[in-house]
C-alpha positions in Angstrom: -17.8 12.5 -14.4 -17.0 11.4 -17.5 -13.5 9.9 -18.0 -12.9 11.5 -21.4 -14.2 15.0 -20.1 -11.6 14.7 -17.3 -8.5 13.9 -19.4 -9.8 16.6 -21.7 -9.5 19.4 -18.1 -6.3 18.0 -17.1 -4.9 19.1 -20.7 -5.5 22.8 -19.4 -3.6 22.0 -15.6 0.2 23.7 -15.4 2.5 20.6 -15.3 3.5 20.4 -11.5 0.8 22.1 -10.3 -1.2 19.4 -8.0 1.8 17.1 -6.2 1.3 13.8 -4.6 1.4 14.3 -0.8 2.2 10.6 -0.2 5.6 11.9 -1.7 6.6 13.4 1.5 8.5 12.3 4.2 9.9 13.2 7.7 12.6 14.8 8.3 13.7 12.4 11.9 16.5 13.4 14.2 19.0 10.8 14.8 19.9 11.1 18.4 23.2 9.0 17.9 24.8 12.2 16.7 25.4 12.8 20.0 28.1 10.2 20.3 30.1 12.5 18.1 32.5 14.5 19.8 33.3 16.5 16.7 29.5 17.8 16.9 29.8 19.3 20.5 33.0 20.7 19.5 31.5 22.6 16.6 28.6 22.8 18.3 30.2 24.9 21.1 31.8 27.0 18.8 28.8 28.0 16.6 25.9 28.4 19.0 26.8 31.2 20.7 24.5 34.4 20.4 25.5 37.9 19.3 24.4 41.1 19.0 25.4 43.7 16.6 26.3 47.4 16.8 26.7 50.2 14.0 28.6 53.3 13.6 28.7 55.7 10.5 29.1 59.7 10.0 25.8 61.4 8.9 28.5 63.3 6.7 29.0 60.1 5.2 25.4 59.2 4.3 24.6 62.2 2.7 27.1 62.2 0.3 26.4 58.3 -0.5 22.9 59.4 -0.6 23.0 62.3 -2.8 25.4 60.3 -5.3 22.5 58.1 -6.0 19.6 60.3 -6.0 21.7 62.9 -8.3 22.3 59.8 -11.0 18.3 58.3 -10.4 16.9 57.6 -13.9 14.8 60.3 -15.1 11.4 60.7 -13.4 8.6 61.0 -16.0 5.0 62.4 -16.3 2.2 59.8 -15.4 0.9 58.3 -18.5 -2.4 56.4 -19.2 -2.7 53.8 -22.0 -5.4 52.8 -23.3 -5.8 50.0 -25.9 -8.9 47.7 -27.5 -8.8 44.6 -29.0 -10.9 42.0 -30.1 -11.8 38.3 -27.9 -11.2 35.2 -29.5 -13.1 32.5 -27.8 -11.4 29.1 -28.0 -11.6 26.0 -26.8 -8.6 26.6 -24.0 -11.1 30.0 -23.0 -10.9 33.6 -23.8 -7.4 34.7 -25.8 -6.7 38.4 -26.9 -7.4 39.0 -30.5 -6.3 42.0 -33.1 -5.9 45.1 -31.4 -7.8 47.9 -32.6 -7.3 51.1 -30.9 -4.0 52.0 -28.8 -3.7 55.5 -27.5 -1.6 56.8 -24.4 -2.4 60.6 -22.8 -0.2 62.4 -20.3 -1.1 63.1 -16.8 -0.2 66.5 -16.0 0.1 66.7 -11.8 -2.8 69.5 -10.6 -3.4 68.1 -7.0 -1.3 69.8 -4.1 2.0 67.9 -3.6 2.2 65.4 -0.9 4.6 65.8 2.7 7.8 64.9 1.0 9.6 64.5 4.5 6.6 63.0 6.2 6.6 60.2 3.8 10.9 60.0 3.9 10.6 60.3 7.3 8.7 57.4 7.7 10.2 55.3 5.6 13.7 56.3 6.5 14.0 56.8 9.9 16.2 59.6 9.2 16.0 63.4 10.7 14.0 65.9 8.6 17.4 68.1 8.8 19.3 65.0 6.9 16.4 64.3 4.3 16.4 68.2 3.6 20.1 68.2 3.1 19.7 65.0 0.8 17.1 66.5 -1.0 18.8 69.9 -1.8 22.0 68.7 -2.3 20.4 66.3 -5.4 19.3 68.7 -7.4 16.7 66.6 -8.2 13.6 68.1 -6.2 12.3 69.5 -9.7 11.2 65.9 -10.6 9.2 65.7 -7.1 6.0 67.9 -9.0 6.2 65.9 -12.1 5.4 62.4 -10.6 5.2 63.1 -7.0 4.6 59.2 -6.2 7.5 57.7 -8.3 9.4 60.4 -6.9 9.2 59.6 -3.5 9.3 56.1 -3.7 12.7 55.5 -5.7 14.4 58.4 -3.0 13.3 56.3 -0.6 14.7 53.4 -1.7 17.8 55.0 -2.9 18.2 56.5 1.1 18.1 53.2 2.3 20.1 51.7 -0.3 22.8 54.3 1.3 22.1 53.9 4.9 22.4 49.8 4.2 25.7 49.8 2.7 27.1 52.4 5.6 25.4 50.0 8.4 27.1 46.5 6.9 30.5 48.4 6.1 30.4 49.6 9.9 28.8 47.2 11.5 30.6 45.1 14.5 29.4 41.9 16.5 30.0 40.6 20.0 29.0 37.7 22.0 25.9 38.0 24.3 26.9 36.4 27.6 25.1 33.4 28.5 23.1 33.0 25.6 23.6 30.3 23.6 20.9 27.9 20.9 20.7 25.0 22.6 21.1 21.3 21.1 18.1 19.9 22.2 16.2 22.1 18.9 17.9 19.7 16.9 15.7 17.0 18.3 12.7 19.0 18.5 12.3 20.3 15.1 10.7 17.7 12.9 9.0 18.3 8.8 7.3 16.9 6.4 9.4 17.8 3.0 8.6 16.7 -0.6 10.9 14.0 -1.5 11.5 16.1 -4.6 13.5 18.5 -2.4 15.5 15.6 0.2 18.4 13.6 0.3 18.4 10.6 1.9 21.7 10.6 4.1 23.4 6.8 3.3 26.1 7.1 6.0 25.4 5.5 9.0 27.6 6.6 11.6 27.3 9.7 13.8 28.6 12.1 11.4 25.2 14.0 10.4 21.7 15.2 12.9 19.0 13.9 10.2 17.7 11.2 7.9 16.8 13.7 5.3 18.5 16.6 4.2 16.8 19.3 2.5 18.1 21.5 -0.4 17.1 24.8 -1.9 19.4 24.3 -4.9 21.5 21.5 -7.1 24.4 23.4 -5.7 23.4 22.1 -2.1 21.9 18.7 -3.6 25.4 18.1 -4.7 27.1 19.1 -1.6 25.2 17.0 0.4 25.9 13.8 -1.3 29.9 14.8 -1.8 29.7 15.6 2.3 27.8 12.7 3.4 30.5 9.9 1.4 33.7 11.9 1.8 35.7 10.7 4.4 37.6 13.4 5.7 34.3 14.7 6.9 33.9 13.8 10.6 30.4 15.7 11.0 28.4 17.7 8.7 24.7 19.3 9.1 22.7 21.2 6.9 21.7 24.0 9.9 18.2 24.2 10.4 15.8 27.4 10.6 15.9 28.0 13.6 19.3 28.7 13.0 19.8 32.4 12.3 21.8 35.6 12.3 20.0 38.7 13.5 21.5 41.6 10.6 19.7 44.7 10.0 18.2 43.4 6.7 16.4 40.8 8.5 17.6 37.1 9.6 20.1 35.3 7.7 20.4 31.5 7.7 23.9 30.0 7.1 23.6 26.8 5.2 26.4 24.6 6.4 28.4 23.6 9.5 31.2 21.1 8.8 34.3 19.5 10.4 37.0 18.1 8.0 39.8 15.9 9.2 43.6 16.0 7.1 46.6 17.6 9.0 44.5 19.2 11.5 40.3 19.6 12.2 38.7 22.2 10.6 35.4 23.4 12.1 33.7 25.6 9.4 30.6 27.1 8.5 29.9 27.5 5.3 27.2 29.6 2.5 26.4 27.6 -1.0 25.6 29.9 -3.5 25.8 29.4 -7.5 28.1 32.2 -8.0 31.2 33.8 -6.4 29.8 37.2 -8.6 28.6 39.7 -5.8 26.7 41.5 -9.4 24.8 38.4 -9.9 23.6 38.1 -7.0 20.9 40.3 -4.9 22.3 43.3 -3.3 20.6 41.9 -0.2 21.9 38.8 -0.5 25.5 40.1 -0.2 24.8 42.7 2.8 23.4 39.5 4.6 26.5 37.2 3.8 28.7 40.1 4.6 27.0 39.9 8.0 27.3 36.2 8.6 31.1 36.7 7.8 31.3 39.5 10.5 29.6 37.8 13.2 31.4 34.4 13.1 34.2 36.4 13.0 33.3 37.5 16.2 33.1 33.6 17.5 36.7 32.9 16.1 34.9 30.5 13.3 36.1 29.9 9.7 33.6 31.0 7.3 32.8 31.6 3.9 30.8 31.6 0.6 31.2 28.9 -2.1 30.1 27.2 -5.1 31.0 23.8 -4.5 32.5 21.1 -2.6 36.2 21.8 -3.2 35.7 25.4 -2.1 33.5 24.4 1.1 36.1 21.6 2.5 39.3 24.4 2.0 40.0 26.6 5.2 
């Protein structure tokens, strides 16, 4: 093909959108981490398994429940819009021109109404006997004929909303006996990551598992270059995937596990997140966090949230 023709295409490509995949490399583990008696220590303290429990008054979640329902923004009628315009064709391909007609019409609901508590139910898990008591207790059920779909939808969310934040508030770890992650998934867990996303670790002692590290963030890009030349860090490891926290929001991955030499060792793991403010961040984001903190709780381990490197090396 012609070399003009193809300059001219890749003048239409998103920048970024094709990568190189020679720029990848291999994340390796270095097996002389072993020698590091502050890794076993850590690692003994962090790899132990738990499972979680829950306990909450129905009481409880139907008043948390009905308080968001009863403030839910206002359902409203389904309504179609229709608008025309005119196609411009240019040399990039087709691109919306004037519009010329723009009308919208109101749906007015004529169809028999759907299995409210079937649907809730379902999505819920909760009793019909709690969903009716929600549901009454709302005042909201005259919204339910006007857009039946939206309606049941944003409940539904709102009830689990409720039921989430009762489950993290009461929810309690402990230690499964005799389970543990082992070490030797350090060894067999090995990627290919764009070097766009790795640091290369510099340090070479026995203070860190890999060659690479990967980041999700310049929060964690910055941590790991502070962690990997600071030498009051004895051992520090980004924790792989594998690495998880069963919550009932799904699995959370911790970022960091650390030891830190001054006075005394500190064996920490820590979360890297670019703010401190729980209303910046994802509600679910929190709950899970919430959870981490609760279940290394439960293993006698310092952890915590942070922005940066100061916060992650304090106790």
């Amino acid at each position: 093909m012609d070399e003009a023709v193809i300059g001219r295409m890749r003048r239409f490509l998103p920048r970024d959108f094709v990568r190189n995949n020679k720029d990848r490399e291999k994340v390796s583990y270095m097996k002389r981490v072993e020698l590091n008696p502050d890794f076993k220590v850590l690692w003994d303290k962090i790899s132990q398994k738990t499972r979680y429990s829950v306990e909450f008054q129905t009481a409880e979640l139907v008043q948390r429940a009905v308080a968001k329902i009863s403030a839910m923004a206002e359902i409203k009628k389904v309504r179609i819009e229709i608008t025309k315009r005119d196609l411009d064709v240019k040399e990039s391909g087709l691109e919306g021109g004037q519009i010329t007609l723009n009308r919208t019409y109101t749906i007015t609901n004529k169809r028999p109404l759907p299995d409210i508590l079937a649907f809730l139910q379902r999505e819920t898990e909760l009793t019909r006997g709690t969903l009716v008591e929600i549901l009454e207790k709302s005042a909201r059920l005259a919204d339910f004929s006007t857009n039946p779909v939206v309606f049941m939808t944003e409940v539904a969310k709102l009830m689990n909303r409720a039921l989430h934040e009762l489950i993290i508030d009461g929810i309690k770890y402990e230690p499964i006996a005799g389970q543990f992650y082992e070490m030797r998934l350090f060894e067999e867990t090995e990627v290919k990551e764009y070097l766009t996303r790795m640091y290369r670790v510099r340090s070479k002692d026995t203070r860190t598992p890999y060659n690479y590290i990967v980041y999700d963030s310049g929060v964690e890009h910055e941590v790991a270059k502070r962690l990997d030349t600071d030498e009051r860090v004895k051992f520090f490891c980004k924790l792989p995937r594998w690495f998880k926290v069963t919550t009932p929001l799904g699995d959370y991955h911790p970022d960091w596990a650390v030891v830190v030499e001054e006075e005394e060792k500190l064996y920490l793991v820590r979360e890297t997140k670019s703010t401190l403010d729980r209303d910046k961040r994802r509600e679910s984001e929190n709950k899970k966090v919430d959870c981490g903190k609760a279940h290394f709780s439960a293993l006698g381990v310092n952890f915590k949230d942070v922005t940066d490197i100061h916060g992650l090396l304090q106790p």
